[in-house]
N, C-alpha and C positions, 0 to 999 in steps of 0.2 A: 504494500500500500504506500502509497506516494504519502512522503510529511506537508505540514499542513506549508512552509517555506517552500515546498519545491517550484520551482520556474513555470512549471507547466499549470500551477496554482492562481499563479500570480494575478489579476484583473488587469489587461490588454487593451486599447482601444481596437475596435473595428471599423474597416472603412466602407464607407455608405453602399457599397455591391454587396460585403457581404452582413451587413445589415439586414438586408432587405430578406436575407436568407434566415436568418439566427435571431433578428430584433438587434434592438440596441447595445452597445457596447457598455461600459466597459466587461470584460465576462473571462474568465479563465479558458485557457487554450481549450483544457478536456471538456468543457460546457461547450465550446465552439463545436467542436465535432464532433461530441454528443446529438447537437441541434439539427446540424446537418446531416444525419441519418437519419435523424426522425423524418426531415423534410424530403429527403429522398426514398426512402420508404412510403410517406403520405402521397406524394406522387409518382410512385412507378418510377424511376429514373435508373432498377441496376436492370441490365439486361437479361431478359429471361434465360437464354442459354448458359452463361456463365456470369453469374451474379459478383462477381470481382470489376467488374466494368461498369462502370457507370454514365448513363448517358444523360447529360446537364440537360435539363430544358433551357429556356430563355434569360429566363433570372440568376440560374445557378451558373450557367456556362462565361456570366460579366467574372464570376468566383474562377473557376476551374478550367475555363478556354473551351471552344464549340466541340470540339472533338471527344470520344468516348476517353476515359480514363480510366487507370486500372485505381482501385480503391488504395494502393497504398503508395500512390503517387499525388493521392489526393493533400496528403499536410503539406506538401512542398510548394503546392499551391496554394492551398489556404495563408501559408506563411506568409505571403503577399501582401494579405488582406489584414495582418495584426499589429498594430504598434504600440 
């Protein structure tokens, strides 16, 4: 279990893309992409055949770029989005 100082704890700002994904910032990293599987779950976005890819709709893809992504290339994108 992560202590309660760990980095990935910490409260972040988020930038207005991925806002609009997650809500408003500030929020710790593991709430970020906590949120973002909920929202990709609520909308269908991992692909049926091999549910490790995810395909961004409109909103999520200002986050993640238009193209499909494999799910654990998705923090390196989010990290974009955290300051």
């Amino acid at each position: 279990m992560a202590k309660e100082n760990s980095a990935f704890m910490k409260p972040k700002n988020v930038s207005p893309e991925l806002a609009a994904v997650v809500g408003p910032g500030p929020m710790a990293r593991t709430e970020v992409v906590s949120k973002i599987w909920v929202y990709i779950k609520a909308n269908n976005l991992q692909d049926s055949k091999d549910k490790r890819m995810i395909k961004p709709d409109e909103k999520l893809a200002k986050v993640l770029g238009n193209e499909p992504i494999n799910m654990m290339k998705m923090a390196g994108a989010i990290s974009k989005h955290i300051s």
